[in-house]
Wavefront OBJ file of the C-alpha trace (Angstrom):
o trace
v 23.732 19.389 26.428
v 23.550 16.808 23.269
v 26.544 16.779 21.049
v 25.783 16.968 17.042
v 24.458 13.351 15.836
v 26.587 11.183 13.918
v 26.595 12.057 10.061
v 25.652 8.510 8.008
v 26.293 7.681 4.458
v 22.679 7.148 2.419
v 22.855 3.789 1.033
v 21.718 3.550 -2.898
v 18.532 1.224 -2.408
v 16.938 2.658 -6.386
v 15.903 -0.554 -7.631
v 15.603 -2.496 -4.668
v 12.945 -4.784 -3.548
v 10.498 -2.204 -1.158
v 11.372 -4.347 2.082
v 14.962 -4.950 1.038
v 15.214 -1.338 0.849
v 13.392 -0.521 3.918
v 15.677 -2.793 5.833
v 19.310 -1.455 4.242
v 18.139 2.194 5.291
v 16.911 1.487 8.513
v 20.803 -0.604 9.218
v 22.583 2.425 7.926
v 20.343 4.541 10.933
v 17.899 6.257 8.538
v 14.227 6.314 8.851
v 12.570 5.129 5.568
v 9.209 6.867 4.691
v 6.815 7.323 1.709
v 6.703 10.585 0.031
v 2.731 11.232 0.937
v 3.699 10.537 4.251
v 1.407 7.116 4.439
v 2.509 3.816 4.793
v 5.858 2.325 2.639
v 4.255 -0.401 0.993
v 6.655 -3.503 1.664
v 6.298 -4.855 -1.727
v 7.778 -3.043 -5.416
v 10.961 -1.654 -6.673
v 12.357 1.340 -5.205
v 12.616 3.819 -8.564
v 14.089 6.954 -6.872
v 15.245 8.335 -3.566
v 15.888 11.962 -1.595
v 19.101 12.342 -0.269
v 20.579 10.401 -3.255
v 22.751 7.618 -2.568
v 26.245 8.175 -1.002
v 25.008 11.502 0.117
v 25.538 12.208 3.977
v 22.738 12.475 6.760
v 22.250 12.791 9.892
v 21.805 9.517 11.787
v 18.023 9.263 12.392
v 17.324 11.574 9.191
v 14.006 10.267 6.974
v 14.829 9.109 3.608
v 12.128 9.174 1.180
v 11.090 6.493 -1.068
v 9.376 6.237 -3.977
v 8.111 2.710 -4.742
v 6.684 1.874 -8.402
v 4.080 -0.836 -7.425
v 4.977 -4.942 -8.748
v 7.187 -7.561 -7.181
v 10.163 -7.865 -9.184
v 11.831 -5.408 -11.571
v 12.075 -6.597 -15.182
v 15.073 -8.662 -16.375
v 17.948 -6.778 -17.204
v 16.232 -3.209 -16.318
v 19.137 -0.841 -15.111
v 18.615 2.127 -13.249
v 18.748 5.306 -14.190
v 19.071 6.318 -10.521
v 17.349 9.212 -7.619
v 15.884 11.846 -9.078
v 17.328 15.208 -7.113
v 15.339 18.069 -8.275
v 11.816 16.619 -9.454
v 9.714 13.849 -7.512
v 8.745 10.833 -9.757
v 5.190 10.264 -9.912
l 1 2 3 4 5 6 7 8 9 10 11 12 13 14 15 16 17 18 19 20 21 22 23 24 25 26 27 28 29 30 31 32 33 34 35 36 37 38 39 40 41 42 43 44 45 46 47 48 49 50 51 52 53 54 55 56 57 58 59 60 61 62 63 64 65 66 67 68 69 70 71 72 73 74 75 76 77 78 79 80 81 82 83 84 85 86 87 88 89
């Protein structure tokens, strides 16, 4: 008989490069993944997240994304942070 998993804190990737994000989730034993359930694209800026940042889960636990398409995020833009009750579209 398995033991409960490990709980993990969510790391805060919202404005984060796509791939940058991708990778930081992935370290903290999360599974990134798109909110249509396709592919994550690898390029963007991370605008929200579900769990929020800090928030516990369970090692292994998906962590959706939401990517807002573009390679950089504008100069100075600061981030409003994860939307918890309503998905960004």
């Amino acid at each position: 008989m398995r033991g409960p998993r490990p709980v993990t804190e969510v790391p805060d990737v919202v404005g984060l490069g796509a791939d940058d994000a991708c990778d930081i989730v992935r370290r903290a034993g999360l599974n990134p993944v798109p909110p249509d359930g396709g592919e994550l694209p690898m390029s963007g800026i991370v605008t929200a997240q579900r769990p929020i940042g800090a928030a516990g889960a369970v090692e292994g636990a998906e962590v959706v994304l939401w990517v807002h398409p573009g390679k950089e995020a504008p100069v100075g833009a600061a981030s409003t942070g994860p939307l918890e009750s309503a998905s960004p579209e």
